[in-house]
N, CA and C atoms as an extended XYZ file, in Angstrom:
216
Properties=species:S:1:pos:R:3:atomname:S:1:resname:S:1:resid:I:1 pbc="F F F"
N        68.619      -25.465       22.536 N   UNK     1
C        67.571      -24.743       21.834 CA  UNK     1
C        66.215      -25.099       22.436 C   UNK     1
N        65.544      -23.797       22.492 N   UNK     2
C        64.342      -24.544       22.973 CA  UNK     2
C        63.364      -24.943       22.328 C   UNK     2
N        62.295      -26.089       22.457 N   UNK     3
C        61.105      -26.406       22.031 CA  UNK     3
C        60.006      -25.080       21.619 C   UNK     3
N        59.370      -25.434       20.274 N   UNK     4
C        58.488      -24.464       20.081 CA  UNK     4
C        57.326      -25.064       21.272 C   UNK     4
N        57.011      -26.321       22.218 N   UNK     5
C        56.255      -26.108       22.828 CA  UNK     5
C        56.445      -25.466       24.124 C   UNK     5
N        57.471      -25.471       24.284 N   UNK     6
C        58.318      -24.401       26.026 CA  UNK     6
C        58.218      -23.328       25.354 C   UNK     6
N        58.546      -22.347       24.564 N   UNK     7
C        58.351      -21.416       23.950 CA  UNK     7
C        56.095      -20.639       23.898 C   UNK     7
N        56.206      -21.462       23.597 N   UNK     8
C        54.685      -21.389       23.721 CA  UNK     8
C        53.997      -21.161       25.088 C   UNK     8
N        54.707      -22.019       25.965 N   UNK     9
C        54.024      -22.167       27.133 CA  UNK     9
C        54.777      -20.702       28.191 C   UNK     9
N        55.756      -20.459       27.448 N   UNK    10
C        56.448      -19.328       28.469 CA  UNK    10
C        55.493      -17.819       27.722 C   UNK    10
N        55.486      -17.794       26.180 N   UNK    11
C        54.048      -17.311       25.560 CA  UNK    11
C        53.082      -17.293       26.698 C   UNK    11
N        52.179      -17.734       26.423 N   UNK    12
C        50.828      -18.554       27.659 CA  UNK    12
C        50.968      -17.560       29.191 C   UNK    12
N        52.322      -17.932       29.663 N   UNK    13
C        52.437      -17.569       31.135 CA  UNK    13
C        52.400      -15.706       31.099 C   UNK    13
N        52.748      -15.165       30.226 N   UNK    14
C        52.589      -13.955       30.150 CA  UNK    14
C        51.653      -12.824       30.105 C   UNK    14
N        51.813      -11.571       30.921 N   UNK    15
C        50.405      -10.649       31.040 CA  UNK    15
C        49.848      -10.339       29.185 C   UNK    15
N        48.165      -10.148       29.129 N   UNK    16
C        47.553      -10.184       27.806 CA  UNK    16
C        48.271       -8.978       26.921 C   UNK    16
N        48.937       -8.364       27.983 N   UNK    17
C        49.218       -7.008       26.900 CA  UNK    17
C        50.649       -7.535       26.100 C   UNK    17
N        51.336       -8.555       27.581 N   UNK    18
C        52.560       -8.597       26.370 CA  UNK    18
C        52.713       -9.892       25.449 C   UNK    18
N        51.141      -10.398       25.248 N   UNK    19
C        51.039      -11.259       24.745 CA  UNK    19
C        50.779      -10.858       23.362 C   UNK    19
N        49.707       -9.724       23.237 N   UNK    20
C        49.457       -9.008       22.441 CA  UNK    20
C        51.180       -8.056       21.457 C   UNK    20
N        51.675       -7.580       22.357 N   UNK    21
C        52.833       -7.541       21.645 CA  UNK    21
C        53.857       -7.867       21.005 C   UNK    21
N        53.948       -9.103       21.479 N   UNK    22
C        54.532      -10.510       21.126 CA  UNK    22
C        54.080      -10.661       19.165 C   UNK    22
N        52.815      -11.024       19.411 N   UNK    23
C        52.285      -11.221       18.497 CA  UNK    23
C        52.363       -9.797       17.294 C   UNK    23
N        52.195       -9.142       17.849 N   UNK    24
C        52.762       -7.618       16.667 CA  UNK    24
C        54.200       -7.843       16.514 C   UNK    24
N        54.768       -7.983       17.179 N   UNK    25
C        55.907       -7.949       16.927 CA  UNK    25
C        56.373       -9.075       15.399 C   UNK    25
N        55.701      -10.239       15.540 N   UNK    26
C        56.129      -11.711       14.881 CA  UNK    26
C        55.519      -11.250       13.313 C   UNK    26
N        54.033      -10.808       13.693 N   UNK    27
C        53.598      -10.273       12.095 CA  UNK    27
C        54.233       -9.184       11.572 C   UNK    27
N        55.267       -8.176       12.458 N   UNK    28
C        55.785       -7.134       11.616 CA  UNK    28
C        57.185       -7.884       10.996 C   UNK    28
N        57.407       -8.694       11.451 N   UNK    29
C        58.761       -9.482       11.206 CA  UNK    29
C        58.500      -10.606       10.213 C   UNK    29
N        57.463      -11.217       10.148 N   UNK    30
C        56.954      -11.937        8.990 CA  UNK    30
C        56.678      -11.102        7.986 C   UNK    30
N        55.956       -9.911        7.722 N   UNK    31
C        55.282       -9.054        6.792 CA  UNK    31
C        56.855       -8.389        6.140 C   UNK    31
N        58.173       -8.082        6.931 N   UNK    32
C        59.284       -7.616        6.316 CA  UNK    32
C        60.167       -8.572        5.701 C   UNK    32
N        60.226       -9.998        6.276 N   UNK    33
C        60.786      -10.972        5.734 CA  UNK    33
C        59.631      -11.809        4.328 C   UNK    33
N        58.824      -11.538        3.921 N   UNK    34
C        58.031      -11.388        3.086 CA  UNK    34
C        58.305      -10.341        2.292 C   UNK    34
N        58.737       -9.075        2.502 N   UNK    35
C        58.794       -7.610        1.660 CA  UNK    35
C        60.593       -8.153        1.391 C   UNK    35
N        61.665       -8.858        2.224 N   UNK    36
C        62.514       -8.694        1.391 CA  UNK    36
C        62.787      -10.037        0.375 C   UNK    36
N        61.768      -10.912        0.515 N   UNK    37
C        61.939      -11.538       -0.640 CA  UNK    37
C        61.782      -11.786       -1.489 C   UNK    37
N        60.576      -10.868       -1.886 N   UNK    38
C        59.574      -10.720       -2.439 CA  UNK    38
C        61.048       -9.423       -3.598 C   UNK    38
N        61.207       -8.222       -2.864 N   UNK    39
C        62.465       -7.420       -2.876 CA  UNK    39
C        63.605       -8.349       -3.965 C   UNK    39
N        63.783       -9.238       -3.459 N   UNK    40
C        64.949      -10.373       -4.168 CA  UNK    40
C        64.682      -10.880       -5.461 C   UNK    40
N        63.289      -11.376       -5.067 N   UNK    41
C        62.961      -11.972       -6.478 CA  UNK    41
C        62.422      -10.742       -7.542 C   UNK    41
N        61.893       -9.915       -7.137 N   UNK    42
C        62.069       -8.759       -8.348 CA  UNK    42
C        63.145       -8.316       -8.642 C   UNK    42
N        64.483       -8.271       -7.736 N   UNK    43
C        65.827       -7.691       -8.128 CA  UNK    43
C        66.562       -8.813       -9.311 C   UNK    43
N        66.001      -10.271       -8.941 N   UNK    44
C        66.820      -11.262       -9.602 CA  UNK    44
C        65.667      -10.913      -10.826 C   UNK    44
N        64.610      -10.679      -11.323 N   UNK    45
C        63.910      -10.825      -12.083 CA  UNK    45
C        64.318       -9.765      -13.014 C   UNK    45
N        64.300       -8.536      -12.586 N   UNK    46
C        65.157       -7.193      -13.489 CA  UNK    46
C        66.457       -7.764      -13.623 C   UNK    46
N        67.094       -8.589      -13.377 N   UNK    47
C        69.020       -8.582      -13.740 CA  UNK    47
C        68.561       -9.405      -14.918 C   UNK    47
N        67.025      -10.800      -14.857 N   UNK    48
C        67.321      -11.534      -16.179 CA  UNK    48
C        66.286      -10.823      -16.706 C   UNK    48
N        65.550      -10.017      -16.989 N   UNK    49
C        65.039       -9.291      -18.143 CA  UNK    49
C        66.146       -8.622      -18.799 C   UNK    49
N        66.934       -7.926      -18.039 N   UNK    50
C        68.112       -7.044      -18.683 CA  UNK    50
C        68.842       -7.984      -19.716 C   UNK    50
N        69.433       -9.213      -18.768 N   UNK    51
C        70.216      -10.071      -19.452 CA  UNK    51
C        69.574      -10.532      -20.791 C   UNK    51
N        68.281      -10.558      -21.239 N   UNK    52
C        67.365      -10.981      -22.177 CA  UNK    52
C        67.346      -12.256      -22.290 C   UNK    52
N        66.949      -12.873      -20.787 N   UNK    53
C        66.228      -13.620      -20.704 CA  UNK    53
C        64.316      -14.376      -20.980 C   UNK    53
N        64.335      -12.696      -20.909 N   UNK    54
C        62.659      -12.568      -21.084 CA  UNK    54
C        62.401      -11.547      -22.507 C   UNK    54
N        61.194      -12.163      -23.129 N   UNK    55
C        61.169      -11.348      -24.520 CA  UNK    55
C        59.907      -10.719      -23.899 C   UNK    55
N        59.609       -9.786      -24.726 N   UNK    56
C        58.103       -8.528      -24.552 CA  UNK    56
C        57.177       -9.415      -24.794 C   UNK    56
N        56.083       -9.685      -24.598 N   UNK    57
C        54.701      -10.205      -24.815 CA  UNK    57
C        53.600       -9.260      -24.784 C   UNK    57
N        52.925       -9.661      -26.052 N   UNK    58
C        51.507       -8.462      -26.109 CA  UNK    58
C        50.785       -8.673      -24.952 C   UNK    58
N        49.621       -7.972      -24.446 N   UNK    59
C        49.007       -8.344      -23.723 CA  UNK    59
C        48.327       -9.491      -23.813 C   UNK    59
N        47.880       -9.748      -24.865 N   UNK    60
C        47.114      -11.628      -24.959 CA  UNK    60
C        47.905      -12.229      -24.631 C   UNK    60
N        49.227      -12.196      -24.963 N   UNK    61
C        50.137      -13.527      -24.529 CA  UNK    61
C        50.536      -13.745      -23.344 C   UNK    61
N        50.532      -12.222      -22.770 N   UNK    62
C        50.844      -11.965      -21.216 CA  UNK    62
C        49.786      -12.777      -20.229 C   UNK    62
N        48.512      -12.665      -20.551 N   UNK    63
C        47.605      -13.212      -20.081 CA  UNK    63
C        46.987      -14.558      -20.156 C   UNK    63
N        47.907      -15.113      -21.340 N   UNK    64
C        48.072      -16.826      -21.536 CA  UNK    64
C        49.061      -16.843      -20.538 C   UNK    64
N        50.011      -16.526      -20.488 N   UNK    65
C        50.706      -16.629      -19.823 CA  UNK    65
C        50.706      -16.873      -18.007 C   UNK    65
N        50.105      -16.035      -17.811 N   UNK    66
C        49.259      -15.846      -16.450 CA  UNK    66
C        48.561      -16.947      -16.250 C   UNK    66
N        47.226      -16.887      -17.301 N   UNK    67
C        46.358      -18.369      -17.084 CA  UNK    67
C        47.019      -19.636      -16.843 C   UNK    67
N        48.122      -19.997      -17.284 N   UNK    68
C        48.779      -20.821      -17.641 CA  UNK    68
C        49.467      -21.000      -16.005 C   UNK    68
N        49.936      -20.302      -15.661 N   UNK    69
C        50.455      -19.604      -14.064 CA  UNK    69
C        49.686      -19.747      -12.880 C   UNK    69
N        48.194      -19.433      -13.141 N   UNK    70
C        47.254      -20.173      -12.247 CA  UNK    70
C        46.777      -21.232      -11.911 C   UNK    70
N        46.374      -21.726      -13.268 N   UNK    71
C        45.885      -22.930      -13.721 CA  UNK    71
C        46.974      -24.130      -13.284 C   UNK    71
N        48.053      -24.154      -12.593 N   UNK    72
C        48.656      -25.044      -12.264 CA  UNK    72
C        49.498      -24.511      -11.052 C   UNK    72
């Protein structure tokens, strides 16, 4: 396997354009591996609302709730 610093440096040795592509390439692949987990945890989140895991909250409580979510 190789080193992320040989990796880098074979990066480096390359013309700016396909350096530039490189780099599009890694953020479209980060930005989708982000969208499917993001994907997951709302799918696991609808199976335990269904299951009634989660009760309704008014909006005040929703927003204690939240605060509560930031705040730590």
């Amino acid at each position: 396997m190789q080193t992320l610093e040989k990796i880098l440096d074979d990066i480096m040795a390359l013309e700016s354009d396909e350096k530039i592509l490189i780099s599009d390439i890694l953020n479209k692949r980060r930005i989708e591996e982000e969208r499917q987990q993001i994907a997951f945890l709302a799918k696991d989140s609808i199976q335990e609302y269904h299951a009634g895991k989660y009760k309704a909250l008014s909006a005040e409580e929703g927003l204690e709730v939240l605060q509560l979510v930031i705040s730590n």
